[in-house]
py3Dmol code that shows the C-alpha trace and the ligand (Angstrom):
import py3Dmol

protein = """\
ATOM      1  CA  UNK A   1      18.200   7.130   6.969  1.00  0.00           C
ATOM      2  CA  UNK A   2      19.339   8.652  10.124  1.00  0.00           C
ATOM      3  CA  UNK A   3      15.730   8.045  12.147  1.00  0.00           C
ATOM      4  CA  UNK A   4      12.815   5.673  11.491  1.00  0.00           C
ATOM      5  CA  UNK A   5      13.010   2.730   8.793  1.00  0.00           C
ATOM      6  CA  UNK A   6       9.627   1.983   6.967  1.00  0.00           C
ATOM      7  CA  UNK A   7       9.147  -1.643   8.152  1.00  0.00           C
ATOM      8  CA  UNK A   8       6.269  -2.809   5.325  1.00  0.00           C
ATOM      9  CA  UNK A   9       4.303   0.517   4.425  1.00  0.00           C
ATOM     10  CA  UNK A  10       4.591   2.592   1.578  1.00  0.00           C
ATOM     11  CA  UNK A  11       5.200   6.487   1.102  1.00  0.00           C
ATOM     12  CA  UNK A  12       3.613   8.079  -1.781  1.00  0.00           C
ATOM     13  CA  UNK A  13       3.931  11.811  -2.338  1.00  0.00           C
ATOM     14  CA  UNK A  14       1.781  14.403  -5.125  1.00  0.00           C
ATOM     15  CA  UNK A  15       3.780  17.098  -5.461  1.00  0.00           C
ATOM     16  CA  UNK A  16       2.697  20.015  -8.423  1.00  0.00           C
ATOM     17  CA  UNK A  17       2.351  24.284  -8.439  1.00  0.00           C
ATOM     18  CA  UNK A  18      -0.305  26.054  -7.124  1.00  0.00           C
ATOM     19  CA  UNK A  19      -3.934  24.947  -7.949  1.00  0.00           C
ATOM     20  CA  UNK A  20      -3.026  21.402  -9.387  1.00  0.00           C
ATOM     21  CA  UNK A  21      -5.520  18.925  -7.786  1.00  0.00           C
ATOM     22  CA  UNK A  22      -3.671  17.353  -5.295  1.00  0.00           C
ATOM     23  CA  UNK A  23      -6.285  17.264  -2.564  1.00  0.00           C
ATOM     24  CA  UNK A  24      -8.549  15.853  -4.757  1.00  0.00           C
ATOM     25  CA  UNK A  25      -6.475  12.857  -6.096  1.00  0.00           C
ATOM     26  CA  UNK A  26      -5.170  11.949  -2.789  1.00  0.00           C
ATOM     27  CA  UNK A  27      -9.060  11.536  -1.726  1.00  0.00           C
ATOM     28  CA  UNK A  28      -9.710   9.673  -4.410  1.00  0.00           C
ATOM     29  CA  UNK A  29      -6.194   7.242  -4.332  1.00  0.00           C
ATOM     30  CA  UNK A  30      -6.745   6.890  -0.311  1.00  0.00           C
ATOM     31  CA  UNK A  31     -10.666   5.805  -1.334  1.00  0.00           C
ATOM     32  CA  UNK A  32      -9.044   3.005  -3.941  1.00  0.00           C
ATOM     33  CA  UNK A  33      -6.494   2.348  -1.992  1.00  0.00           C
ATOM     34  CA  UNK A  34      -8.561   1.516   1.355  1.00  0.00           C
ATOM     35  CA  UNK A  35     -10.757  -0.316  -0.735  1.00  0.00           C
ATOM     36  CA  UNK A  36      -7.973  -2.532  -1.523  1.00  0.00           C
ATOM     37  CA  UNK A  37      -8.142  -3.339   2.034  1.00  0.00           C
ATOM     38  CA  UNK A  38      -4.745  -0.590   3.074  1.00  0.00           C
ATOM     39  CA  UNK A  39      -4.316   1.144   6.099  1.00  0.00           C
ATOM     40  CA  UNK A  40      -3.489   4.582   4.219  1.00  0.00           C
ATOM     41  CA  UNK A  41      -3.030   7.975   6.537  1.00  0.00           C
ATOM     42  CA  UNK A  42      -3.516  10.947   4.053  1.00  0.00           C
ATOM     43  CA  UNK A  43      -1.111  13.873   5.349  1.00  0.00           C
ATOM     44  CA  UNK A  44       0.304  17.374   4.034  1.00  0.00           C
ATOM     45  CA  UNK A  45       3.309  19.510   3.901  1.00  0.00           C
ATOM     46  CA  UNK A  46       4.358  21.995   5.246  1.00  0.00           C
ATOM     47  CA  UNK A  47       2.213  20.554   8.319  1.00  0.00           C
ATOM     48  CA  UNK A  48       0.905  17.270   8.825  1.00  0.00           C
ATOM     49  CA  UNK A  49       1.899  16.744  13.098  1.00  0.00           C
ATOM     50  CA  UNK A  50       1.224  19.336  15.471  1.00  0.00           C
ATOM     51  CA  UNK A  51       4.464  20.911  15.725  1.00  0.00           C
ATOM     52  CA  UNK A  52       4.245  21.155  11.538  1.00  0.00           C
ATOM     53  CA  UNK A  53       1.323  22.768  11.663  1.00  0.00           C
ATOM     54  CA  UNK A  54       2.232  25.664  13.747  1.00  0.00           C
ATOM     55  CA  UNK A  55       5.108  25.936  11.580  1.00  0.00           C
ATOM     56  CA  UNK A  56       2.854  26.021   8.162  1.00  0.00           C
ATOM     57  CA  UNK A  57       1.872  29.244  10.041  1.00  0.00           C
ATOM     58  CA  UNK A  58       4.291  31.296   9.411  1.00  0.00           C
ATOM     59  CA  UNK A  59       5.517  29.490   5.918  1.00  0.00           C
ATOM     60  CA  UNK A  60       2.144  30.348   4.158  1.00  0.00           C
ATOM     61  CA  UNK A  61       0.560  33.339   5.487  1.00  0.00           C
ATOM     62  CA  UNK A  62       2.160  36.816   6.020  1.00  0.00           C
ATOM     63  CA  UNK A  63       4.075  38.880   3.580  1.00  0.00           C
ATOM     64  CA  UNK A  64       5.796  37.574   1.298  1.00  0.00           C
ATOM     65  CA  UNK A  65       9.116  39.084   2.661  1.00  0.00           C
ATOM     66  CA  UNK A  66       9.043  38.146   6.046  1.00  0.00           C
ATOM     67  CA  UNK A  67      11.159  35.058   5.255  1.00  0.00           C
ATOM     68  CA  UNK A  68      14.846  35.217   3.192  1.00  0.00           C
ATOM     69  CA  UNK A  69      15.184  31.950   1.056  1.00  0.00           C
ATOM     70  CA  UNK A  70      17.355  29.988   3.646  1.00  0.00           C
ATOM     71  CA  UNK A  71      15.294  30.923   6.632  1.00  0.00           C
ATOM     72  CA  UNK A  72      12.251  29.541   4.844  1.00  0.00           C
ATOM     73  CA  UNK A  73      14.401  26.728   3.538  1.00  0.00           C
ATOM     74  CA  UNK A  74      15.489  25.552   7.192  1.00  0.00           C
ATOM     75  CA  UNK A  75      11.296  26.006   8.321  1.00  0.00           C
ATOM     76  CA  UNK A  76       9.955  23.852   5.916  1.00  0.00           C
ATOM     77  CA  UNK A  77      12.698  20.902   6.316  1.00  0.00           C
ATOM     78  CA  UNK A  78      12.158  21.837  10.296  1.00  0.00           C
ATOM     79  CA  UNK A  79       9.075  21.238   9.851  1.00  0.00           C
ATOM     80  CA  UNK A  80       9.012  17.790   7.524  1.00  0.00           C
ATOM     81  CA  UNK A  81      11.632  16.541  10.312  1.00  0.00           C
ATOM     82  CA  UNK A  82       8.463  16.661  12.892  1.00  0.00           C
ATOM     83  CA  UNK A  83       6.441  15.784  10.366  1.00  0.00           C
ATOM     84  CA  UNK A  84       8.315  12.375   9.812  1.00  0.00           C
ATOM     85  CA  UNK A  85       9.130  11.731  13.181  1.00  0.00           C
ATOM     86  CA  UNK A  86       5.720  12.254  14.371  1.00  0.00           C
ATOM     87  CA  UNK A  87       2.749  11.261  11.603  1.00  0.00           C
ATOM     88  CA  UNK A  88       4.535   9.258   8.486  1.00  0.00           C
ATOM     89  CA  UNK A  89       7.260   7.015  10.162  1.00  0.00           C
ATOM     90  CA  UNK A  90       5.360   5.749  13.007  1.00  0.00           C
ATOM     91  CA  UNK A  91       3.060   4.652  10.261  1.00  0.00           C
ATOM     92  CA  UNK A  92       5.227   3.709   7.339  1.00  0.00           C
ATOM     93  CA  UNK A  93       6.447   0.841  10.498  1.00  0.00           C
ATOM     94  CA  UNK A  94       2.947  -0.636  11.273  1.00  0.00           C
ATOM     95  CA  UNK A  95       2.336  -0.839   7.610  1.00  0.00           C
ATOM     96  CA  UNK A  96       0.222   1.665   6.446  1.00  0.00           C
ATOM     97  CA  UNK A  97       0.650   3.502   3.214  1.00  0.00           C
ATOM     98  CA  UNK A  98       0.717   7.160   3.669  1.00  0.00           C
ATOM     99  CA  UNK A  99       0.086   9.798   1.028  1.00  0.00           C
ATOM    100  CA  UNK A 100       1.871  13.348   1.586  1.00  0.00           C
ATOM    101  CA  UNK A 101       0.291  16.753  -0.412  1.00  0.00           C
ATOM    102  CA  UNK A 102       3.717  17.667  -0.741  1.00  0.00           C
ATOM    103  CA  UNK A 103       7.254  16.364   0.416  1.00  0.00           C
ATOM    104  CA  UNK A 104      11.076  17.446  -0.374  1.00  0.00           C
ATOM    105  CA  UNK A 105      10.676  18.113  -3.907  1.00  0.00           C
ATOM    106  CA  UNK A 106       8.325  21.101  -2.991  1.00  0.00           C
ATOM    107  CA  UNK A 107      11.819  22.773  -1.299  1.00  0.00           C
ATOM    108  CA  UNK A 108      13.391  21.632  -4.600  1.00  0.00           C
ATOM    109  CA  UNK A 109      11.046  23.475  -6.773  1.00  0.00           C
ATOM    110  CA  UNK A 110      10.283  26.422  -4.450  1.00  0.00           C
ATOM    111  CA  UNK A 111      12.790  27.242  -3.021  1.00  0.00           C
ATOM    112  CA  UNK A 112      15.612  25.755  -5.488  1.00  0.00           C
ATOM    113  CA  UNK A 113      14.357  26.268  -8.669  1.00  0.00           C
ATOM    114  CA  UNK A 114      11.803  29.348  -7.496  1.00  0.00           C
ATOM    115  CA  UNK A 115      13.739  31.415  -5.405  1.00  0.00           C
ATOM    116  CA  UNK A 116      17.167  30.388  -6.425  1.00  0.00           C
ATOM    117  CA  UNK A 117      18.615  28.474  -3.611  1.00  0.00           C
ATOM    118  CA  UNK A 118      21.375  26.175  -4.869  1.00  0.00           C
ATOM    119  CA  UNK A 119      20.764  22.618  -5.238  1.00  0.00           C
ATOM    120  CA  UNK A 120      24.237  21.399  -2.718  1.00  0.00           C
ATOM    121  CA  UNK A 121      22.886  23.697  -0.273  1.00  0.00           C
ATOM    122  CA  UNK A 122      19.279  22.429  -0.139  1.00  0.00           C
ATOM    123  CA  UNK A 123      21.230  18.769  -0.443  1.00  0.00           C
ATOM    124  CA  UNK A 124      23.179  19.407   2.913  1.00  0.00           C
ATOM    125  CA  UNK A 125      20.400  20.531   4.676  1.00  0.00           C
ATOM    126  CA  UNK A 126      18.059  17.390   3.585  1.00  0.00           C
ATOM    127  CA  UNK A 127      20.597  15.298   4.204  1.00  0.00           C
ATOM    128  CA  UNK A 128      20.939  17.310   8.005  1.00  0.00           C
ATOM    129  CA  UNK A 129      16.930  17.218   8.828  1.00  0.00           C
ATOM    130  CA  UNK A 130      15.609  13.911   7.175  1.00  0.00           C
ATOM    131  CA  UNK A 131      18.907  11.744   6.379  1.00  0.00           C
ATOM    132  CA  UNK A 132      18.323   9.583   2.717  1.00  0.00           C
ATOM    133  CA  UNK A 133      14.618   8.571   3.262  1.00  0.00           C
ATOM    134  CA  UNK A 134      12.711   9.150   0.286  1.00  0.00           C
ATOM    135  CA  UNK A 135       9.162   8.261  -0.955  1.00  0.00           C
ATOM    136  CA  UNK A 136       8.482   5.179  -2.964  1.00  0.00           C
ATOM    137  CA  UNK A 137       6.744   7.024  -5.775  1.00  0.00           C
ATOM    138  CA  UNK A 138       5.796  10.503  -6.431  1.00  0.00           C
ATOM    139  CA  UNK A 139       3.260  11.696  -8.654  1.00  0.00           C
ATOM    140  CA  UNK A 140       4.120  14.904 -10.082  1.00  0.00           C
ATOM    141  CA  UNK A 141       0.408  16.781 -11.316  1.00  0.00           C
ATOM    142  CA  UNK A 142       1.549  19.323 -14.327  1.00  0.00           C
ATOM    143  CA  UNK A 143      -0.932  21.980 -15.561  1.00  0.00           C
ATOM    144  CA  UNK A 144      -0.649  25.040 -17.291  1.00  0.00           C
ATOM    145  CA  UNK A 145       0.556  27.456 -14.871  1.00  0.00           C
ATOM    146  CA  UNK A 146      -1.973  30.408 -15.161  1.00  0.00           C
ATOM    147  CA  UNK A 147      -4.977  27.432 -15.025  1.00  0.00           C
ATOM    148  CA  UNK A 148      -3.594  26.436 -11.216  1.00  0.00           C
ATOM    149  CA  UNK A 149      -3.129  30.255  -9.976  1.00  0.00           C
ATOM    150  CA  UNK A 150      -7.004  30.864 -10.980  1.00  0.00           C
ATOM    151  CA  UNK A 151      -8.115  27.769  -9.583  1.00  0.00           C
ATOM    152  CA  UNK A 152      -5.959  28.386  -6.272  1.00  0.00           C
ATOM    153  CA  UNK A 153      -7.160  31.956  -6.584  1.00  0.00           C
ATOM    154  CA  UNK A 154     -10.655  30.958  -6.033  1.00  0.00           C
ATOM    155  CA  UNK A 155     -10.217  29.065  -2.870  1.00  0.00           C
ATOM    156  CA  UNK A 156      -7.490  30.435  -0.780  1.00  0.00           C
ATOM    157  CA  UNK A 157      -8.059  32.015   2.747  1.00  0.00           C
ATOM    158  CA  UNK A 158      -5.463  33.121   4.513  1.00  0.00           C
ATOM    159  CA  UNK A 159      -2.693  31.361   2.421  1.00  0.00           C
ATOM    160  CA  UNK A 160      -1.488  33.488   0.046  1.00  0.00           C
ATOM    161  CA  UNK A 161       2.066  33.834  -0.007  1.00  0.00           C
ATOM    162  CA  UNK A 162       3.470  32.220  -2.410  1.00  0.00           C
ATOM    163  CA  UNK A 163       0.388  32.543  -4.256  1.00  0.00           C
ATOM    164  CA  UNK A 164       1.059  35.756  -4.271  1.00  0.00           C
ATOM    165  CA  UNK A 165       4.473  35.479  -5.814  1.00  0.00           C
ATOM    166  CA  UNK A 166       4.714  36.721  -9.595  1.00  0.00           C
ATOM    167  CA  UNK A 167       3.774  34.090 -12.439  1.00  0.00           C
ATOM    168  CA  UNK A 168       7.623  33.606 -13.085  1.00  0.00           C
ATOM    169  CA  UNK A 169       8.442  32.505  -9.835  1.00  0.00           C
ATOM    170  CA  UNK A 170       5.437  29.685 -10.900  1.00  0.00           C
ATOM    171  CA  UNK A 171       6.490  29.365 -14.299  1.00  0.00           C
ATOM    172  CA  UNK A 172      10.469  28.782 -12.683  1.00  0.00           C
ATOM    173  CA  UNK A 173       8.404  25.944 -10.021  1.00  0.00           C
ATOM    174  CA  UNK A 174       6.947  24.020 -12.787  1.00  0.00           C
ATOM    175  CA  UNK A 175       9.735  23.554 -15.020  1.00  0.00           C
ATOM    176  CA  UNK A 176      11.825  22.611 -11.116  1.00  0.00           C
ATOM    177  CA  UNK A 177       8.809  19.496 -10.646  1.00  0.00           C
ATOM    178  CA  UNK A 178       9.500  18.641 -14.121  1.00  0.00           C
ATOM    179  CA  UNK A 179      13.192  18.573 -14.190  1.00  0.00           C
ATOM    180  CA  UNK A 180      13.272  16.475 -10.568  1.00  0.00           C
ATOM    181  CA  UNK A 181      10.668  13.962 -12.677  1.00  0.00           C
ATOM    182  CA  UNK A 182      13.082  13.833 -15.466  1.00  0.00           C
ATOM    183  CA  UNK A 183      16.569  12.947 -12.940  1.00  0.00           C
ATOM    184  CA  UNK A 184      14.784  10.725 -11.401  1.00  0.00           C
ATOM    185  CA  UNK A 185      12.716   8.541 -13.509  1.00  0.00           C
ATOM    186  CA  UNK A 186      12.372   5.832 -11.312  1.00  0.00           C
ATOM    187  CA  UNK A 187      10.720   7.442  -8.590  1.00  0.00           C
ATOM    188  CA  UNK A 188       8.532   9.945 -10.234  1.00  0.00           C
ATOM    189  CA  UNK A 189       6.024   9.764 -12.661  1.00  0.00           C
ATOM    190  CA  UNK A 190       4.025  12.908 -14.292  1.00  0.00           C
ATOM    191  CA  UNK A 191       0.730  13.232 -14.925  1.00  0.00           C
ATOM    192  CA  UNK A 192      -1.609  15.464 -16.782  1.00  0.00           C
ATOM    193  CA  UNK A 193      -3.789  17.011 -14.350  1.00  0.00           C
ATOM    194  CA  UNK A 194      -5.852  19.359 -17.060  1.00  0.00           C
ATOM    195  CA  UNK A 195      -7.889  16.582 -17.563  1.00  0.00           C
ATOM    196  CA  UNK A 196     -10.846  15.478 -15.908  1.00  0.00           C
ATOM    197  CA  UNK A 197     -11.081  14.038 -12.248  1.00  0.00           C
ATOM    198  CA  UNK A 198     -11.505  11.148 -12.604  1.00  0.00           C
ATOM    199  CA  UNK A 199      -9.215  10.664 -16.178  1.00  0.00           C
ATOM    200  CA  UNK A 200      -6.074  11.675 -13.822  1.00  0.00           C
ATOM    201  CA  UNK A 201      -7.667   9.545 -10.604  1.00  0.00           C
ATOM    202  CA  UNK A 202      -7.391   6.184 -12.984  1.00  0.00           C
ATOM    203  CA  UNK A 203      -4.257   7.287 -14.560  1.00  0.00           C
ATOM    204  CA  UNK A 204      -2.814   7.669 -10.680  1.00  0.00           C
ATOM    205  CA  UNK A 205      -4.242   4.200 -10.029  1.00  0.00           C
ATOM    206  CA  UNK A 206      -2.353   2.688 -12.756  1.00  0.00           C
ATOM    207  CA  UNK A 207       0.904   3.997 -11.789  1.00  0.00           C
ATOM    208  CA  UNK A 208       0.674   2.919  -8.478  1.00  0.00           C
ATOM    209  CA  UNK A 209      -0.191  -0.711  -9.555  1.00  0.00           C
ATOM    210  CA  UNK A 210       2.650  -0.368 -11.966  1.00  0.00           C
ATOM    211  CA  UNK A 211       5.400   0.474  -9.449  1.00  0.00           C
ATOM    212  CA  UNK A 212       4.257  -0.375  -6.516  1.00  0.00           C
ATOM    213  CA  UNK A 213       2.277  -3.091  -6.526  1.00  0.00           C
ATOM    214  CA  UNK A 214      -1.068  -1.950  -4.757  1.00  0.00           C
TER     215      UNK A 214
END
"""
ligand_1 = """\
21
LIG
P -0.333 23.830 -0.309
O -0.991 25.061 -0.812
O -0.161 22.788 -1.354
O -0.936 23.320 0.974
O 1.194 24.227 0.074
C 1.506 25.354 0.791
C 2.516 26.194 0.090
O 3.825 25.895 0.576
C 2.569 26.045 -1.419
O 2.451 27.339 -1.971
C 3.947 25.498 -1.696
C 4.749 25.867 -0.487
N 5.843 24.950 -0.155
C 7.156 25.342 -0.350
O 7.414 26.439 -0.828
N 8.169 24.492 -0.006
C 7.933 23.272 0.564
O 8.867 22.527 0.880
C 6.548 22.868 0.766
C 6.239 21.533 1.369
C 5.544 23.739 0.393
"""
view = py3Dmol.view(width=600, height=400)
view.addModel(protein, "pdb")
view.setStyle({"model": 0}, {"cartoon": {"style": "trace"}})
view.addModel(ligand_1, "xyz")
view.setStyle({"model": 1}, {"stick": {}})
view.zoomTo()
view.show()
């Protein structure tokens, strides 16, 4: 890692396509998790810091054009470079476990498997804005496709572009989260997020007991 080291804290992303539940189960793990007695700072990409957030800006809303798939490529790891340097390091070093709605394998899916950017290309530039750091588990929430664009349909704002990208692009995102969860075993785990709340909350639970130790 080319910047901060994690000194006792844990980073655990939930990465998935539009509409999967994320917000939800990182509520719920931060609850059982603080319970536990953690510091845990719950945080999201593309924003989580100041600088981030202004960046999020012009990653989610607008056309859907405005960006070509490099551009947008460079934003979101320019943004997860302030994000890191700012909000999850600092914490990661006084111990806390931080959660992240989203983290590199979003670009992966997106913008990799989605829009087509090669996967040596996205490498170099990872490699560039964040060095090797990597989260100590990520939970990868898989649902049918067309369930997550109705569900994100019903609650967007402003949001909307890649929501507003055609159900292939979504269909090509899904099968990119579950071919990262397949080459890298170790660190990701996928879980069923059809199911009820609280079904996928315990199932969460259980991973992060069995790999991390909570
Ligand atoms: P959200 O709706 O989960 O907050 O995420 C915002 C959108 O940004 C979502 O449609 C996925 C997209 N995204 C990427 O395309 N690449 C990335 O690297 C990240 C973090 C998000």
């Amino acid at each position: 890692m080319t910047d901060g080291a994690p000194a006792s804290g844990r980073f655990i992303t939930l990465e998935g396509g539009e509409g999967a539940g994320k917000s939800t189960q990182i509520a719920r793990l931060a609850a059982w998790l603080r319970a536990r007695g953690r510091e845990v700072v719950a945080t999201r990409e593309p924003g989580g810091s100041p600088g981030a957030e202004m960046i999020r800006k012009l990653l989610v809303e607008g056309p859907v054009e405005r960006w070509d798939g490099t551009t947008e490529a460079l934003l979101h790891f320019a943004a997860r470079r302030d994000h890191l340097r700012s909000t999850v390091w600092p914490a990661l070093q006084r111990g806390a476990w931080v959660i992240s709605d989203r983290f590199a394998d979003s670009t992966r899916a997106y913008q990799g498997y989605g829009l087509g950017l090669d996967h040596a290309t996205l490498g170099r530039l990872q490699e560039i804005a964040i060095g090797g750091f990597q989260p100590d588990l990520t939970v990868i929430l898989d649902l049918p496709v067309d369930i997550g664009l109705s569900r994100a349909a019903a609650r967007r704002g402003s949001e909307t572009r890649y929501e507003s990208l055609p159900r292939p692009f979504h269909v090509r995102v899904q099968e990119g989260f579950r071919e990262i969860a397949r080459s890298e075993p170790t660190r990701c785990a996928v879980v069923d997020g059809s199911r009820d709340i609280d079904t996928v909350a315990a199932e969460i639970a259980d991973f992060v007991i069995e790999r991390l130790g909570a």
